[in-house]
Steps between C-alpha positions, in 0.01 A plus 500: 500500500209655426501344193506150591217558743308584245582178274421304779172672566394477155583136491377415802121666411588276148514196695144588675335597228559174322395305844157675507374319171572165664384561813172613393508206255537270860228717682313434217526143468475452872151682501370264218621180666279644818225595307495151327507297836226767639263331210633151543390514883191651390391230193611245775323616738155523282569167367542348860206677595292356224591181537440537885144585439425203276258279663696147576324197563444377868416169597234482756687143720185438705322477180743302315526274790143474561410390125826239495320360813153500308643328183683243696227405723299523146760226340507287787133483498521434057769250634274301768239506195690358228607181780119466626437466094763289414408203820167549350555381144732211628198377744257581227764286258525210729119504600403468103783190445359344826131559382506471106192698449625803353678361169833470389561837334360719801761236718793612238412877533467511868825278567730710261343825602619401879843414376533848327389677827713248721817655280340835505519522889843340531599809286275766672661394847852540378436828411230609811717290723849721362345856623301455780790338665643853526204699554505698821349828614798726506486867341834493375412203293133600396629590122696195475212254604278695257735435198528140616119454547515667153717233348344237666131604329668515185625153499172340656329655157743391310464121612160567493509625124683218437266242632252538216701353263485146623155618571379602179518119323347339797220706506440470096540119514258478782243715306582311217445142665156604655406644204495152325286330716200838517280588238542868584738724264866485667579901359335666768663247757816608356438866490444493848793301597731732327337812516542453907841420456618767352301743710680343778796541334465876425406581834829364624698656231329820590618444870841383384576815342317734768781285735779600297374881488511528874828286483667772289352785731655354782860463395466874396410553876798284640 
């Protein structure tokens, strides 16, 4: 009897002595899957931290909404402008038929530059006429009526940069006409004429893409 107890004994300190290896193996395993999520809180938590500090842009609304204001009141006024100008080259137009002092070719030039700036305004007022209509003065909105205001600046230069081309042969054939009937040299007229065209021109181009600058700036805000 003794015997047996002993067999069992023996095979019972067998049976723990081949557990131990794989237990420790577990603890083992255990302590390294702890250890690993110990420095994936930590990374994680640096990371969030750094990212935390960045600095982040902030929109200042008053601001924003204060400058929309500006440049709307701004393009209303341009607007007012452009229709004061246009009425005056028609009347000017009509008054030199009526009064047949001024010449034929200063009549041409004056009537076709009136019809270009008659279809330049029917053009600028679709477009003005499109944002303004939902303009108000609400916070929520302020970003929204910026990028608009944006847009609409965009396409005013646009039209605008467009303009010269009808532009551009009117005013050479007019220099060109005068020209024949003065003895002065017609280069420098010319020079003139086209040099302050496309000064003109490059000032709106410069605006057009300072517009479309702050246009990208603002739909990185929204």
């Amino acid at each position: 009897m003794s015997e047996e107890n002993s067999k069992a004994k023996i095979a019972s300190e067998t049976e723990k002595s081949k557990e131990l290896p794989t237990q420790a193996r577990a603890d083992k395993q255990k302590d390294e899957q702890t250890e690993s999520t110990e420095i994936f809180d930590e990374t994680w938590a640096k990371l969030s931290d750094d990212w935390q500090s960045q600095a982040t842009p902030k929109t200042d609304i008053q601001a924003l909404m204060k400058r929309t204001r500006r440049r709307t009141r701004g393009a209303k006024l341009c607007f007012a402008l452009n229709i004061i100008a246009t009425f005056g080259l028609l009347v000017v137009f009509l008054y030199g038929i009526y009064d047949g002092q001024w010449g034929e070719p200063v009549n041409i030039y004056i009537g076709f530059g009136g019809l270009f700036s008659l279809v330049f305004i029917y053009f600028e007022a679709k477009i003005r006429f499109a944002i303004w209509s939902q303009l108000c003065d609400s916070p929520e909105k302020a970003i929204d009526h910026a990028i608009a205001g944006s847009e609409s600046s965009m396409r005013y230069m646009w039209i605008t940069k467009l303009s010269f081309l009808p532009f551009i042969p009117l005013v050479n054939w007019f220099v060109y006409t005068v020209s024949q009937t003065s003895d002065k040299a017609a280069l420098p007229a010319y020079l003139m004429a086209n040099g302050f065209m496309l000064v003109v021109y490059l000032f709106v181009d410069y605006l057009y893409r300072k517009r479309k600058k702050e246009y990208q700036q603002l739909l990185q805000m929204k």
